[in-house]
N, C-alpha and C positions, 0 to 999 in steps of 0.2 A: 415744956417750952415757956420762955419768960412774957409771949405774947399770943399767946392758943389762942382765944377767942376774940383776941382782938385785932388782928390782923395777919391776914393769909399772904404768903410770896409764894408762884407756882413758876414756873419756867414752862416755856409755849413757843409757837411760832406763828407767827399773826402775819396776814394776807395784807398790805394796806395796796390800795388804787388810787392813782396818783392822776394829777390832772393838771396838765398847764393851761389853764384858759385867760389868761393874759399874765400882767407884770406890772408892776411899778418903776417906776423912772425917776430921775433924779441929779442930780451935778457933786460931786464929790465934794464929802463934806455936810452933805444935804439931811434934817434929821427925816427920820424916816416917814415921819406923820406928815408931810408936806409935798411927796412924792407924788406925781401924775400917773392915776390909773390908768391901763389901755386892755384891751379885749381883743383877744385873738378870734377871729371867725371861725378855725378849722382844731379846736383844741385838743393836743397832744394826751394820749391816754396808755397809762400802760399799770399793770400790775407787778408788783415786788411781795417775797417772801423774807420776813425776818427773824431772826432767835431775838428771845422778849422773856422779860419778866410779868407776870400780872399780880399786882397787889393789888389787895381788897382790904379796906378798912369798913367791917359792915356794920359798926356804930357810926358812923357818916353817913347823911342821907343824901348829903351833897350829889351833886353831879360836880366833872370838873371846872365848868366854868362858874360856878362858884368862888366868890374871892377867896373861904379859905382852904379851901379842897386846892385851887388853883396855887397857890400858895405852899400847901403841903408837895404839891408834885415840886414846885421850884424847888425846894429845899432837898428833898431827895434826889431829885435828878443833879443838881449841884453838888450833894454830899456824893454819889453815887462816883462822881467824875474826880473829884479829891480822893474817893478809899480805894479805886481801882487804878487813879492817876490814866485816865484817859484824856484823850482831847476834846475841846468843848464838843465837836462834831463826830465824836464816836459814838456816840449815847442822845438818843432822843426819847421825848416821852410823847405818848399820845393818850387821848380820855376817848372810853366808848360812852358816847354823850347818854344813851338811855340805861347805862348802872350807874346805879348812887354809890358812891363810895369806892368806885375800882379805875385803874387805869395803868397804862404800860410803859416802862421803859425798855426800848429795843438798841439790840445795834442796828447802825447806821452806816452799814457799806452796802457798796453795788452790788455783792454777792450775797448780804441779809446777815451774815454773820462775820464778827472781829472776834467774839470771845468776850468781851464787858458783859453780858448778862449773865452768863456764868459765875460769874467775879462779882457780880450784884449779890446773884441768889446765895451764895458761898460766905461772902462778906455781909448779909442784911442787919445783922444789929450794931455794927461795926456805923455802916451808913446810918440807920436812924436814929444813933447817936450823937454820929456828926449832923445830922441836919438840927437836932437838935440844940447845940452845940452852935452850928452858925446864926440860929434867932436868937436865943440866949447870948450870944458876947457881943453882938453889935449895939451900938448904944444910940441909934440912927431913932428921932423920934418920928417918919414919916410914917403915915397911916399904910401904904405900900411899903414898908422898907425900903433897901436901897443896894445899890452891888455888892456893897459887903456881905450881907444875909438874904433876902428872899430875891433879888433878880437872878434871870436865869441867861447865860448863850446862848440854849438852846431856840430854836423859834419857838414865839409866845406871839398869838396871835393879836395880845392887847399891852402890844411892846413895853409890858413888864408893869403896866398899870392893872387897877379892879386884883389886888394880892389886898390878903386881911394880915399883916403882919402878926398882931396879937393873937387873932383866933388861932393860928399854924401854932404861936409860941406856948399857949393852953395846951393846945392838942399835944404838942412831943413832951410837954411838962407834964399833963397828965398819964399819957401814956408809957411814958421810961421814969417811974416815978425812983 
């Protein structure tokens, strides 16, 4: 395999608990960093089961909020939606924040599975080609890059800010040399 030791893709099914303890507010139009917080008193809690991918890249010590770990999931979770041709909201990604180097792309239905992680794991060097592929061709000089290359639809909890464009562009240069 053209990347044995340096990156593992396993197929899982991951538990996430979901939690609505308030919401943001806003007027159409409005950008999202300007939106009025509010807290629910009695917060809504429920569990969901998902089919997932889990990649570990364990020369990264990153965790993912890390700009370039954070970075690397954009570009996958984007390459991921272009080689399966999903919708932005079929495929999400999430970071178990205490392993360096690992995190997950799942499907994102009510029922925990559509079928994209299959098509991930099936398709993997396909996609980290193209994510490679999307740092490499955009010519955007922002220290974050920009919707062409490193932002994501998916939710990013730092609305697409704190991404290390260069360090991601290193990592797939180095790694699909």
């Amino acid at each position: 395999d053209f990347l044995k030791d340096r990156c593992t893709i396993k197929t899982c099914r991951i538990k996430i608990h979901h939690e609505i303890y308030g919401y943001d507010e806003g007027g159409e139009g409005d950008d999202m960093s300007r939106m009025v917080s509010h807290t629910l008193k009695n917060p809504h809690k429920w569990p969901s089961k998902h089919l997932a991918v889990k990649i570990t890249f364990p020369e990264i010590s990153d965790i993912g909020t890390h700009p370039k770990l954070h970075t690397i999931i954009h570009l996958l979770d984007n390459a991921s939606k272009i080689i399966t041709k999903a919708d932005s909201d079929d495929i999400q990604d999430v970071v178990v924040e205490n392993q360096s180097g690992v995190f997950y792309l799942y499907d994102n239905t009510a029922n925990g599975q559509n079928g994209y992680s299959k098509l991930i794991f099936k398709n993997f060097k396909q996609i980290l080609e193209k994510a490679k592929e999307l740092v490499n061709e955009c010519d955007c000089e922002k220290a974050d890059g920009c919707q062409k290359c490193t932002f994501t639809t998916s939710r990013c909890q730092t609305y697409n800010e704190d991404l290390d464009k260069e360090g991601a562009k290193k990592f797939f240069n180095d790694l699909l040399v």
